[in-house]
C-alpha positions as YAML, in Angstrom:
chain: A
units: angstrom
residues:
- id: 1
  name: UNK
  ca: [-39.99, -19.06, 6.86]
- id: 2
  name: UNK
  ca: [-42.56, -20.54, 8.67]
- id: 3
  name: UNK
  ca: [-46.36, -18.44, 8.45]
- id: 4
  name: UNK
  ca: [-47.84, -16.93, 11.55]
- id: 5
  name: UNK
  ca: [-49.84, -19.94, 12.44]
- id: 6
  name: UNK
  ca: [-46.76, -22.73, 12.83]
- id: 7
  name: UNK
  ca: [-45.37, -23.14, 15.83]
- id: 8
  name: UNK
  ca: [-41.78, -21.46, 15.93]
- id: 9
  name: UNK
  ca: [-40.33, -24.78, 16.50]
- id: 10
  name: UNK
  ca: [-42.14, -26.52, 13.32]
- id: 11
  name: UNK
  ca: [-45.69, -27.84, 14.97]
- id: 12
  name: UNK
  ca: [-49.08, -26.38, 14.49]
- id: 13
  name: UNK
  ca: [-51.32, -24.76, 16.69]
- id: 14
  name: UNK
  ca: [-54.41, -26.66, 16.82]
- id: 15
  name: UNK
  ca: [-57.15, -27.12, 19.88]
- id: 16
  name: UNK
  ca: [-58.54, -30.29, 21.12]
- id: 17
  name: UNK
  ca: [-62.06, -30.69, 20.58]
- id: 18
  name: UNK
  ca: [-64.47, -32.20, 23.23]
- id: 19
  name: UNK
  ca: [-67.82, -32.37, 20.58]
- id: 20
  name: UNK
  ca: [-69.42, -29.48, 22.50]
- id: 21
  name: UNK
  ca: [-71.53, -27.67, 20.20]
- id: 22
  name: UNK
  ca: [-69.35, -24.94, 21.57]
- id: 23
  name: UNK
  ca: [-66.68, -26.30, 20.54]
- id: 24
  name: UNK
  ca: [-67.10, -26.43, 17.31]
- id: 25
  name: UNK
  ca: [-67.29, -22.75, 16.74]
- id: 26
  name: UNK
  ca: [-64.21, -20.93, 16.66]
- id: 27
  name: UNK
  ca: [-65.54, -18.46, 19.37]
- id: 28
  name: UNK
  ca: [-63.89, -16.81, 22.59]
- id: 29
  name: UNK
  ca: [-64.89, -19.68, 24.87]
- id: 30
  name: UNK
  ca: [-62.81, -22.18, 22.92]
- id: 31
  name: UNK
  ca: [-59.98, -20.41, 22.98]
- id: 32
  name: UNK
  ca: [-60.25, -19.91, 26.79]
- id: 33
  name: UNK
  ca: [-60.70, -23.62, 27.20]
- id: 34
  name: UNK
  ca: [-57.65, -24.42, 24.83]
- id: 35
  name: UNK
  ca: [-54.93, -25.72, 27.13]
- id: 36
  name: UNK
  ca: [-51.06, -26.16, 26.18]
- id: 37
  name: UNK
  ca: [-48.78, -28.26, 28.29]
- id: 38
  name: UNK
  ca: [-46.60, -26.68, 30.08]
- id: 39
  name: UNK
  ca: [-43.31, -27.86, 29.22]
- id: 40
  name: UNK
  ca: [-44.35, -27.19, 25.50]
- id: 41
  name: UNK
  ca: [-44.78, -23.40, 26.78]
- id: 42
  name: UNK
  ca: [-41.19, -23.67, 28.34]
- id: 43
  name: UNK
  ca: [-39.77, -25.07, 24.67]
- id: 44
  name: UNK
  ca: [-41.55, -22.32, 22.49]
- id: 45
  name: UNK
  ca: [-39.74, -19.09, 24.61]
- id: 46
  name: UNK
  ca: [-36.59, -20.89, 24.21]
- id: 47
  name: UNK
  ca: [-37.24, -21.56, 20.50]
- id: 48
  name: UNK
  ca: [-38.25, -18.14, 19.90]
- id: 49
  name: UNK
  ca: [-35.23, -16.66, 22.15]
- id: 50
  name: UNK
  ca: [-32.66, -18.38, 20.08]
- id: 51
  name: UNK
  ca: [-34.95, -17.27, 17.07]
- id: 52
  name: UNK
  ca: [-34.24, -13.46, 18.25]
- id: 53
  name: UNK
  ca: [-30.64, -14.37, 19.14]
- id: 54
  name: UNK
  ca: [-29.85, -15.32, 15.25]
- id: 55
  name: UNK
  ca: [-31.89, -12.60, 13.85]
- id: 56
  name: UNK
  ca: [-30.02, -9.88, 16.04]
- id: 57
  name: UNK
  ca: [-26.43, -11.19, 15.00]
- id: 58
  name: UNK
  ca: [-27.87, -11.42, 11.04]
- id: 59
  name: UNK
  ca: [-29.09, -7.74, 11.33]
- id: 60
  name: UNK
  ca: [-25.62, -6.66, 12.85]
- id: 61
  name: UNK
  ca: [-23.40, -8.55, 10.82]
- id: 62
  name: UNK
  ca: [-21.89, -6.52, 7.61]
- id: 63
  name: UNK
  ca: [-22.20, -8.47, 4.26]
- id: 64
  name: UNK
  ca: [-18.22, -7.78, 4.32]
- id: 65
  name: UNK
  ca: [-16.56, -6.81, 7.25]
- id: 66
  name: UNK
  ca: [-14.52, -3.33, 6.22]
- id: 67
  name: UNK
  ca: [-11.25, -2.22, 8.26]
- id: 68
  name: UNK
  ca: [-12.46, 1.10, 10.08]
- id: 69
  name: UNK
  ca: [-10.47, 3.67, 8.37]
- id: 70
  name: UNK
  ca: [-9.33, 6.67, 9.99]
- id: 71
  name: UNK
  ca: [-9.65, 10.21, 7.96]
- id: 72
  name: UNK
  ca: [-6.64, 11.29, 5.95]
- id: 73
  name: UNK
  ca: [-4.67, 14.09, 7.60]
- id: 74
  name: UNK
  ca: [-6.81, 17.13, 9.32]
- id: 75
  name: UNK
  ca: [-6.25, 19.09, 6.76]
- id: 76
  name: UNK
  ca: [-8.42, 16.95, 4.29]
- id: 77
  name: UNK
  ca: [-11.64, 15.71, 4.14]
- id: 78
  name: UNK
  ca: [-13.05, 12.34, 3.22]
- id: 79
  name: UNK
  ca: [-13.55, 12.42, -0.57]
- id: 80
  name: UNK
  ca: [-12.82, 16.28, -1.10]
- id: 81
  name: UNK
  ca: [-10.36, 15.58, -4.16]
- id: 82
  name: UNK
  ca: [-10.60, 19.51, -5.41]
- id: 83
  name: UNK
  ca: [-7.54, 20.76, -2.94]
- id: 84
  name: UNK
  ca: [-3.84, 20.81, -4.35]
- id: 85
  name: UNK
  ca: [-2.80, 17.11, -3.73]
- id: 86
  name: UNK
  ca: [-6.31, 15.65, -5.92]
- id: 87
  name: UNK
  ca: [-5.77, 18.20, -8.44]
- id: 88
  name: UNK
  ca: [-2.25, 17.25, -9.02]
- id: 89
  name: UNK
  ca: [-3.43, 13.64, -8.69]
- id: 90
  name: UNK
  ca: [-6.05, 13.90, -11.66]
- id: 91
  name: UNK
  ca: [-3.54, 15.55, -13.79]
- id: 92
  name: UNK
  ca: [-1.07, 13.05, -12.95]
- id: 93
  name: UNK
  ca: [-3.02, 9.38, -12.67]
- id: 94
  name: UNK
  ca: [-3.61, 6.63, -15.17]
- id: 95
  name: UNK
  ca: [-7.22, 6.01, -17.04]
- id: 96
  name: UNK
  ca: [-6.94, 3.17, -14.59]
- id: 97
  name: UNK
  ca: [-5.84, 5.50, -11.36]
- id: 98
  name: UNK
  ca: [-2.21, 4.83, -11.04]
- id: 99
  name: UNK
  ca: [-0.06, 6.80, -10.56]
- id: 100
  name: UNK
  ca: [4.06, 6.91, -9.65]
- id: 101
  name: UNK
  ca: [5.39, 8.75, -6.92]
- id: 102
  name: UNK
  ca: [8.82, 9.77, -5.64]
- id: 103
  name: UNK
  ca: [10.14, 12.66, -3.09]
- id: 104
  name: UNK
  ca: [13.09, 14.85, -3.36]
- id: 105
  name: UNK
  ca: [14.60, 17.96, -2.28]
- id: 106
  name: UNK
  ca: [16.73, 20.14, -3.22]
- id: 107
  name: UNK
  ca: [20.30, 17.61, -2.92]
- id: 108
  name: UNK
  ca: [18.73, 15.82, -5.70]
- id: 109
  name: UNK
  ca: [18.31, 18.62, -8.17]
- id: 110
  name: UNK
  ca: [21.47, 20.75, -7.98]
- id: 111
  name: UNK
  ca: [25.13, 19.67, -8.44]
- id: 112
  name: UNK
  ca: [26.56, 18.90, -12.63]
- id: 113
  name: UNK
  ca: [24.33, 16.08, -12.90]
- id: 114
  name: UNK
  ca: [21.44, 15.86, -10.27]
- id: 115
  name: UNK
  ca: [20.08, 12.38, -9.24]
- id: 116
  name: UNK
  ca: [16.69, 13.89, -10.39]
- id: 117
  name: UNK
  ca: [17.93, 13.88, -13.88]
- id: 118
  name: UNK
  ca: [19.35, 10.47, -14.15]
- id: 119
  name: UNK
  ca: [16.15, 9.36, -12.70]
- id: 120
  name: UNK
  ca: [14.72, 11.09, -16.06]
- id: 121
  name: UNK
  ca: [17.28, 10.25, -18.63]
- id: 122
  name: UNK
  ca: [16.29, 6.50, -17.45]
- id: 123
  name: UNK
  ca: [13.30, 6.57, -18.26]
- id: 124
  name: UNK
  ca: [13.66, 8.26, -21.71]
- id: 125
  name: UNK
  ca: [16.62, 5.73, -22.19]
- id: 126
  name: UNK
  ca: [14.42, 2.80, -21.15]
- id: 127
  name: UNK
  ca: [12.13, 0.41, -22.99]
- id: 128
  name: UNK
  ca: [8.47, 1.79, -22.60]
- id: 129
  name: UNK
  ca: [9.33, 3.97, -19.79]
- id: 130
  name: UNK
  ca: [8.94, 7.53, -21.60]
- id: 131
  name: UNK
  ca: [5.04, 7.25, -21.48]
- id: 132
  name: UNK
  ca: [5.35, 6.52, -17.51]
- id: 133
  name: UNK
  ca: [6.41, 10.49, -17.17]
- id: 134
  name: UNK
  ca: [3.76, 12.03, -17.66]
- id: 135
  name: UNK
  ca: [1.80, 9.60, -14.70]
- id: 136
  name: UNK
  ca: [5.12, 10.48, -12.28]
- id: 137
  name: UNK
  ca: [4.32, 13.01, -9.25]
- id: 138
  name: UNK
  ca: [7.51, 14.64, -7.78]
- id: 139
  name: UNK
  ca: [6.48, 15.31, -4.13]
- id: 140
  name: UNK
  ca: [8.52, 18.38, -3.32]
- id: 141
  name: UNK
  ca: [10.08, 19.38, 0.21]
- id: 142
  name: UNK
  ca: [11.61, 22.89, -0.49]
- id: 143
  name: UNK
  ca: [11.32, 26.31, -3.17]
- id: 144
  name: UNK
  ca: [14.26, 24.74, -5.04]
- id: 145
  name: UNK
  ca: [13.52, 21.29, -5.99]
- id: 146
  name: UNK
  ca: [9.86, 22.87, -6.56]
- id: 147
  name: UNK
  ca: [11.39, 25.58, -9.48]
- id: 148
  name: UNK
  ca: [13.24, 22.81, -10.82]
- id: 149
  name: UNK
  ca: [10.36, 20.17, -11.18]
- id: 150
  name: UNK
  ca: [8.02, 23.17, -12.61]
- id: 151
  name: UNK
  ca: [11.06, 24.10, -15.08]
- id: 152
  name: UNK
  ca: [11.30, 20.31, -16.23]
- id: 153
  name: UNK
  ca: [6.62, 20.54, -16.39]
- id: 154
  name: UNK
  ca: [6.74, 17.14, -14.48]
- id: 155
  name: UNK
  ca: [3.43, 17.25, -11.54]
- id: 156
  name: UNK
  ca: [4.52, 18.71, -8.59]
- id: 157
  name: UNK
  ca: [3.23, 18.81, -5.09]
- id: 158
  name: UNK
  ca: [4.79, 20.57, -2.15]
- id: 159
  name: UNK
  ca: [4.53, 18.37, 0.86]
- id: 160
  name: UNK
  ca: [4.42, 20.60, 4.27]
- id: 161
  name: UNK
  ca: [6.46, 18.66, 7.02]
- id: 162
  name: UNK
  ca: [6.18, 20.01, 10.64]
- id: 163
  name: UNK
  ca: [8.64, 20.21, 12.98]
- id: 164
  name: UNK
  ca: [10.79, 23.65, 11.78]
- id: 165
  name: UNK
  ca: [14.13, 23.50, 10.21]
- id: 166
  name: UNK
  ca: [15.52, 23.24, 6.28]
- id: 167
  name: UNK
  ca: [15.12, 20.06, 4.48]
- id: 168
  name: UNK
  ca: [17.05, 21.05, 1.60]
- id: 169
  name: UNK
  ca: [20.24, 19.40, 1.88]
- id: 170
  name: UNK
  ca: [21.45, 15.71, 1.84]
- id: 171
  name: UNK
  ca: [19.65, 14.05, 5.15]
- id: 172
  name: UNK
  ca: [21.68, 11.00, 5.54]
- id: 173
  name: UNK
  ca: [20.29, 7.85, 6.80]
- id: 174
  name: UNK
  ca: [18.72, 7.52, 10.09]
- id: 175
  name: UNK
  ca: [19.33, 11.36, 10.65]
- id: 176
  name: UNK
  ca: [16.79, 13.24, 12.28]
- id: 177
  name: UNK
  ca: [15.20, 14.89, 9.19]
- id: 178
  name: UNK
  ca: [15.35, 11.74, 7.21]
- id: 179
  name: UNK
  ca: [13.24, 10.02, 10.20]
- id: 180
  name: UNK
  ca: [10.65, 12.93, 9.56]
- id: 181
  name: UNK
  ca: [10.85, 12.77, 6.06]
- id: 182
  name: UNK
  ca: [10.13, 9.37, 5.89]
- id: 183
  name: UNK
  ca: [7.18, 9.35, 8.39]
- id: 184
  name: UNK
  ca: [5.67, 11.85, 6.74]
- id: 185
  name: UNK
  ca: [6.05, 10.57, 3.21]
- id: 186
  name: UNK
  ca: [3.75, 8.00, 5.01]
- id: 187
  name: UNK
  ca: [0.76, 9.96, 5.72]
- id: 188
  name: UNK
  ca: [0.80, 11.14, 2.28]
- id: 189
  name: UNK
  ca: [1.02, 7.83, 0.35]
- id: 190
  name: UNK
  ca: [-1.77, 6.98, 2.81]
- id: 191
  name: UNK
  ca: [-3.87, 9.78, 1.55]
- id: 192
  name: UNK
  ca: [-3.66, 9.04, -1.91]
- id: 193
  name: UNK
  ca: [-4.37, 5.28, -1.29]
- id: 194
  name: UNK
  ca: [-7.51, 7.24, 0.56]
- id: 195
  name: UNK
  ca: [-8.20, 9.00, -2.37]
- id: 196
  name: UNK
  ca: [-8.90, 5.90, -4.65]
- id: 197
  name: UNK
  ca: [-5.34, 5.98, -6.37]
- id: 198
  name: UNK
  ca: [-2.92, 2.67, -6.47]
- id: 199
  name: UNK
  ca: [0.42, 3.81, -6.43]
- id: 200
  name: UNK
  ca: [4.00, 2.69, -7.42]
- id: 201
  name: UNK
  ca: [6.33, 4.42, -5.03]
- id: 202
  name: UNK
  ca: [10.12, 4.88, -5.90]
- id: 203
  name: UNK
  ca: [12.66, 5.94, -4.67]
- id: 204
  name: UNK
  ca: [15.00, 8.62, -6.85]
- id: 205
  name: UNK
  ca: [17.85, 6.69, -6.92]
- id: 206
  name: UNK
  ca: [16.13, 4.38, -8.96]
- id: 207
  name: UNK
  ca: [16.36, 3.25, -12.74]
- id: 208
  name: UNK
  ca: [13.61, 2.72, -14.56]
- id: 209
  name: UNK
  ca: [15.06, 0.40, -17.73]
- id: 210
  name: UNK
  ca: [11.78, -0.86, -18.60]
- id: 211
  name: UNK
  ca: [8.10, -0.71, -17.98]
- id: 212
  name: UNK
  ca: [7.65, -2.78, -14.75]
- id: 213
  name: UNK
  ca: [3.90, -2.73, -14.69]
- id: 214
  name: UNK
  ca: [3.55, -6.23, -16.79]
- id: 215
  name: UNK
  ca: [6.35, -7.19, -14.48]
- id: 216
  name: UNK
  ca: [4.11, -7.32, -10.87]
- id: 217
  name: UNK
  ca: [1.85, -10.05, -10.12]
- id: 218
  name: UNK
  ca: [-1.59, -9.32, -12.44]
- id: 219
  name: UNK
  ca: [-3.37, -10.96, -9.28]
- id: 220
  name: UNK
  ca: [-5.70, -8.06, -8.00]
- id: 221
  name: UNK
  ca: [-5.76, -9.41, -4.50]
- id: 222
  name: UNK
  ca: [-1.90, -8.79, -4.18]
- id: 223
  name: UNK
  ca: [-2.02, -5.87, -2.06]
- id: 224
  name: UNK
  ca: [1.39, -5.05, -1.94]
- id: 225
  name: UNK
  ca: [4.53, -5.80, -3.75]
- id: 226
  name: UNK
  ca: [7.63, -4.68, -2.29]
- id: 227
  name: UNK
  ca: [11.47, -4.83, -3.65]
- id: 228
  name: UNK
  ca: [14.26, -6.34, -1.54]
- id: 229
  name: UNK
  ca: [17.98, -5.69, -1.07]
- id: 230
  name: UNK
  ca: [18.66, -9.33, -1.56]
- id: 231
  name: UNK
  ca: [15.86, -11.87, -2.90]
- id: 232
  name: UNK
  ca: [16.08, -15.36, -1.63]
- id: 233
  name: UNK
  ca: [14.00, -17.33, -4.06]
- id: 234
  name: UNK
  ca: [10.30, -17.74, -2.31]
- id: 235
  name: UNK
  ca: [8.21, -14.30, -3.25]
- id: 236
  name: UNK
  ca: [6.26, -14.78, -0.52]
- id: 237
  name: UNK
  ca: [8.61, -15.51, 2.52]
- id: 238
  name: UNK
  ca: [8.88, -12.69, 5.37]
- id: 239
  name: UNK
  ca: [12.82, -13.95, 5.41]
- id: 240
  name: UNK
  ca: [13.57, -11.84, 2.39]
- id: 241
  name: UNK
  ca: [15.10, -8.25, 3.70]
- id: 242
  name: UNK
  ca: [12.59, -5.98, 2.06]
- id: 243
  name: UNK
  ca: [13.43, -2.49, 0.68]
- id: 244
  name: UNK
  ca: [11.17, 0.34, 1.46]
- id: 245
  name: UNK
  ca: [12.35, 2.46, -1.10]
- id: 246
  name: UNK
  ca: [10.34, 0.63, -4.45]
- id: 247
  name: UNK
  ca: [6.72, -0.56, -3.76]
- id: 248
  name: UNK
  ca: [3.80, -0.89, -5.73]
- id: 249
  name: UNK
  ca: [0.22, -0.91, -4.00]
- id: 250
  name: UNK
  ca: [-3.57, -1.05, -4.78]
- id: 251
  name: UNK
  ca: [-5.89, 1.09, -3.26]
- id: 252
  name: UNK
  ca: [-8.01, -0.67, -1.21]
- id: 253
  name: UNK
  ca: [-9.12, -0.49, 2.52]
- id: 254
  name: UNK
  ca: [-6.84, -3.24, 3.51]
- id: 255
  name: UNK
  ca: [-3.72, -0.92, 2.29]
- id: 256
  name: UNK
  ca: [-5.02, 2.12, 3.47]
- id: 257
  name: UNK
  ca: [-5.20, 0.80, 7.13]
- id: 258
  name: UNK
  ca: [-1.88, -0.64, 6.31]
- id: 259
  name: UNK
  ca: [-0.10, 2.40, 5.87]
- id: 260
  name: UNK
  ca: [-2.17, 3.94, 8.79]
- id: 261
  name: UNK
  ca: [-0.91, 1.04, 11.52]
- id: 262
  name: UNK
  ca: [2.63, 1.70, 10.04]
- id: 263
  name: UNK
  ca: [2.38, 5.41, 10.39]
- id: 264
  name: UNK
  ca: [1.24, 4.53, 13.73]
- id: 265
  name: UNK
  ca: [4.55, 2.47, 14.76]
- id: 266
  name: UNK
  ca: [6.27, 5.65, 14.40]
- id: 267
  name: UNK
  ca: [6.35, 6.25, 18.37]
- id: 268
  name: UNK
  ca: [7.63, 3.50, 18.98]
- id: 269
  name: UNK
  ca: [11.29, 3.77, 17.40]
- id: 270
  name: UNK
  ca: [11.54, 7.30, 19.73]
- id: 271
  name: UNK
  ca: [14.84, 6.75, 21.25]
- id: 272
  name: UNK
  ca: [15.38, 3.77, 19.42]
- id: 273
  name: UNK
  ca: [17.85, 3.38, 16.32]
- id: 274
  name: UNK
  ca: [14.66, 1.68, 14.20]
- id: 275
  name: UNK
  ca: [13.14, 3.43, 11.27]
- id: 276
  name: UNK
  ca: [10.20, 3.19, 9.13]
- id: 277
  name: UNK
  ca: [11.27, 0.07, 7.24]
- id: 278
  name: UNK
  ca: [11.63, -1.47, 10.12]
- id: 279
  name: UNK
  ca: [8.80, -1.48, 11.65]
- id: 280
  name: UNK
  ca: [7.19, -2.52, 8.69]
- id: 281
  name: UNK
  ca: [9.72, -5.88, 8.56]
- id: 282
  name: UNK
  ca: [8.23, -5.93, 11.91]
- id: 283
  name: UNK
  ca: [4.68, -5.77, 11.17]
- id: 284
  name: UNK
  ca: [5.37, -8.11, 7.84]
- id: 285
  name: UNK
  ca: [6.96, -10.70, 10.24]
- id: 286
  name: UNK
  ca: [4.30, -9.98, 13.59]
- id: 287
  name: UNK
  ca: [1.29, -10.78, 11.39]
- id: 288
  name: UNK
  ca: [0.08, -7.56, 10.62]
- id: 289
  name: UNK
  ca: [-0.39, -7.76, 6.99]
- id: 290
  name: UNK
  ca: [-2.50, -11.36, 7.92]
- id: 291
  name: UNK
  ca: [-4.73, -9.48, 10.58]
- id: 292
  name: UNK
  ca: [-5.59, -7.11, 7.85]
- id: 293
  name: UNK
  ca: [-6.11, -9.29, 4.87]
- id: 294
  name: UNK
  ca: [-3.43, -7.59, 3.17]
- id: 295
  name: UNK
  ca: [-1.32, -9.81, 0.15]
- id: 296
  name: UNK
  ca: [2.12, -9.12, -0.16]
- id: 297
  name: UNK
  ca: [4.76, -10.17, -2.54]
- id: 298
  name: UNK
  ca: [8.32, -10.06, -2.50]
- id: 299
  name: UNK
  ca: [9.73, -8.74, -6.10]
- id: 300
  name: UNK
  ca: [12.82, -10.69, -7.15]
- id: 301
  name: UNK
  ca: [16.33, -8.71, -8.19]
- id: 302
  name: UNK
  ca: [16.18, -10.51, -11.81]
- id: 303
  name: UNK
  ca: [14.04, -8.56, -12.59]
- id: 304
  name: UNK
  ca: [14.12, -5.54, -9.88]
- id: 305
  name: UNK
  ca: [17.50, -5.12, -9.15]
- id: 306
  name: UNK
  ca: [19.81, -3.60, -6.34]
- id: 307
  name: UNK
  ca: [23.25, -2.71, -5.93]
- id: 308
  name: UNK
  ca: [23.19, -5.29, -2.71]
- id: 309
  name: UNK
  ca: [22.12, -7.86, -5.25]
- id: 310
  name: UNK
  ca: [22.94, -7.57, -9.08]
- id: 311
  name: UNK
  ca: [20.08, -8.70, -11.84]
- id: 312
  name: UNK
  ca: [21.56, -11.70, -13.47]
- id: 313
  name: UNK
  ca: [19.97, -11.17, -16.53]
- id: 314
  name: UNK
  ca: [19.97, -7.77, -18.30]
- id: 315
  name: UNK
  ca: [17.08, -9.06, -20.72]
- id: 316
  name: UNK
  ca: [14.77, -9.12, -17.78]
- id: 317
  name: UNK
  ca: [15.52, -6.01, -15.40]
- id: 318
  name: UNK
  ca: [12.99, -3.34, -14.79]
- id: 319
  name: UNK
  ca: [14.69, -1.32, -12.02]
- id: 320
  name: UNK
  ca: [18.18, -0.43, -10.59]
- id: 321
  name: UNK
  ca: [18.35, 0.76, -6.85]
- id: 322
  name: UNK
  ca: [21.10, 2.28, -5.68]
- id: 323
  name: UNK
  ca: [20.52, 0.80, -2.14]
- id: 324
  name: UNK
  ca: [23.43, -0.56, -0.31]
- id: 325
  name: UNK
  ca: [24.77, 3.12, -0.58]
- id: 326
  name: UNK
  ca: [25.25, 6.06, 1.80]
- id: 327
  name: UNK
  ca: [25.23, 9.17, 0.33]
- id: 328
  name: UNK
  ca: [24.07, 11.14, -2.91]
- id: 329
  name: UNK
  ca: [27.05, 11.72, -4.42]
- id: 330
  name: UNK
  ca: [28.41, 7.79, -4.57]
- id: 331
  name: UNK
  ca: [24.86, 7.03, -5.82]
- id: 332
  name: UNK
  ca: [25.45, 9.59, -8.98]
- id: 333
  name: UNK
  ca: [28.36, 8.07, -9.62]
- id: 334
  name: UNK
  ca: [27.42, 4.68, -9.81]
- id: 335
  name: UNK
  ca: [23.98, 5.02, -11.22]
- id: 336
  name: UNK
  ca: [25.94, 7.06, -13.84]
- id: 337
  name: UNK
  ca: [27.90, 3.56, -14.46]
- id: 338
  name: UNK
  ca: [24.97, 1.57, -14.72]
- id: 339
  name: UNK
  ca: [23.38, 4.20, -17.03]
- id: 340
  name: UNK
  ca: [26.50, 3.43, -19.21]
- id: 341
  name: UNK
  ca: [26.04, -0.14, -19.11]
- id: 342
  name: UNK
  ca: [22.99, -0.35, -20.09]
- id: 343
  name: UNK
  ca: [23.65, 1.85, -23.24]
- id: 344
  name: UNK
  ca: [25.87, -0.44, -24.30]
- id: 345
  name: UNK
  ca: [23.80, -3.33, -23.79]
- id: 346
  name: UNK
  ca: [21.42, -1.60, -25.77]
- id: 347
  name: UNK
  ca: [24.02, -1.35, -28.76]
- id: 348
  name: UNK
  ca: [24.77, -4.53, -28.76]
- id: 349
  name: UNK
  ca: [22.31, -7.21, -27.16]
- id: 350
  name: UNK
  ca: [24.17, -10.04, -28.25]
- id: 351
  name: UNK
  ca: [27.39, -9.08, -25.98]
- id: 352
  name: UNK
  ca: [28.17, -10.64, -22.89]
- id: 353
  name: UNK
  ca: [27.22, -8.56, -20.27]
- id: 354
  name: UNK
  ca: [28.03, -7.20, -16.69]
- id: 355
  name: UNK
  ca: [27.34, -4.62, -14.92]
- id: 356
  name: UNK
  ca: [30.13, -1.88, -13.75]
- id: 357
  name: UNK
  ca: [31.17, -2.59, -9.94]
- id: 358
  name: UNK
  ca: [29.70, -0.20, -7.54]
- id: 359
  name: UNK
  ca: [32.66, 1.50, -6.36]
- id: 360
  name: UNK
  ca: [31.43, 4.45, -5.36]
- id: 361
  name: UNK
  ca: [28.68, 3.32, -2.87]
- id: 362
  name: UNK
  ca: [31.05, 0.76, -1.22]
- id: 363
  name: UNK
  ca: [33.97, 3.06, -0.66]
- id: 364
  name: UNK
  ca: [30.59, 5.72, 0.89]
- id: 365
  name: UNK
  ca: [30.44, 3.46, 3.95]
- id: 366
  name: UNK
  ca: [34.48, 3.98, 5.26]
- id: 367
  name: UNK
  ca: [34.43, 7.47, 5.05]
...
């Protein structure tokens, strides 16, 4: 930076003497008889108005240029981690703040075998999964499934849903409770991405076979990696159909604005057959994801598989979803199946292997 006595644009500011003994003292009268032209006048202001120009939009600027996040829900403030939900989540989180998180009510803890505990025997049955139960939250919607989760000593959280009504029974898809299940299962994951956690979300009605952490992309500035019903080879196209029901993300501002703007789509599928996974196909595909500097990845069915799309190779699989399929009961049966397959994969590697048809879940959609 240039001192006090340069010129702003780079010259120095120097009188011309005359040889008056006056002159060469640096007293009041030269300075009154120093003369500038007046066009170099004219160039100084605009030098030093471009000079305050730059300086204003330097002093304005952020360093890095943060997505203005809105507060969690009303009923929690900004970094207050000591009500139920951050208790639960400091119980339940990795060193590293992970933590895995699926919702249920009470259709997935009653009947001979509920889908809660095939979701469990899985992951005792799996290869490294055990250790993952003690990091899962089971987010809660009624007094049953909440005796039932506190029976089996997993972390529980009751998750309040307005609106009136039960929400213990099946909700199929695209019912009216599932819509406001799902919306609000949202706002929650939003608050815990608030909260400084990362997250895997899953669905119940899927197996965990093996440990899919060293599975996801290590890159930290993935965002978001999401499973499909059907993967089509690039993990980073939009053309792959995307499965909201198995997600892992990183806490971050980018994601937590993320899952704000998608809670935020919810008004407009009123009156509209869309639902939350739509709109965020919509806001994958619209550029939504690119406006907020959020990285996504598509995981592949070799190694998270779906009943829409069978893993090819047993050796690699992480997860089974039991997508493709309409209601609990087909969904027991065939995750039941693919329970049994895997045992006997397990008993004998070397065996060629296939997994069990889906029966069940394809005979769900004609009735």
């Amino acid at each position: 930076m240039k001192g006090p006595s340069d010129d702003a644009c780079g010259g120095s500011r120097h009188a011309t003497t005359t040889g008056s003994p006056l002159d060469a003292k640096p007293g009041l009268a030269a300075m009154l008889r120093w003369e500038i032209p007046k066009d170099r006048v004219k160039f100084a202001v605009l030098c030093l108005l471009l000079i305050g120009a730059v300086y204003t939009f330097l002093c304005w600027m952020p360093a890095e240029s943060p997505v203005q996040l809105p507060p969690p829900d009303e009923t929690v403030k900004w970094g207050d981690y000591s009500d139920e939900l951050g208790k639960v989540l400091t119980e339940a989180a990795t060193e590293d703040k992970y933590v895995v998180v699926t919702v249920l009510n009470k259709a997935y803890v009653e009947g001979d075998k509920p889908m809660l505990d095939i979701f469990l025997d899985a992951l005792w049955l799996g290869e490294g999964t055990h250790r993952l139960v003690k990091h899962l939250l089971v987010v809660v919607l009624d007094s049953t499934s909440m005796e039932r989760c506190r029976f089996l000593r997993l972390h529980c959280y009751h998750l309040e849903i307005e609106g009136g009504g039960s929400l213990e029974g099946e909700k199929l898809f695209l019912s009216e409770d599932f819509l406001r299940i799902m919306w609000r299962r949202i706002l929650l994951l939003r608050d815990i991405l608030a909260r400084g956690y990362s997250l895997v979300f899953t669905d119940t009605d899927v197996l965990w076979l093996r440990d899919p952490f060293p599975k996801f992309d290590p890159n930290p500035r993935v965002d978001f990696q999401i499973s499909a019903d059907r993967f089509k080879g690039n993990p980073w196209s939009v053309k792959n159909p995307i499965n909201a029901g198995f997600y892992m993300v990183r806490s971050n501002n980018r994601t937590v604005a993320l899952f704000q703007e998608w809670h935020n789509q919810r008004n407009r599928t009123v009156g509209t057959s869309l639902h939350e996974q739509d709109m965020l196909v919509q806001m994958l595909r619209g550029g939504v994801f690119g406006r907020l500097g959020v990285k996504f990845r598509i995981l592949d069915t070799t190694r998270f598989s779906s009943f829409c799309q069978n893993s090819k190779d047993v050796k690699q699989v992480a997860t089974v979803h039991a997508n493709c399929c309409k209601t609990i009961r087909a969904k027991v049966t065939d995750l039941t199946k693919a329970i049994a397959d895997w045992k006997r994969f397990k008993s004998n590697p070397n065996e060629r292997f296939s997994w069990s048809r889906h029966e069940a879940c394809e005979e769900s959609w004609h009735r």
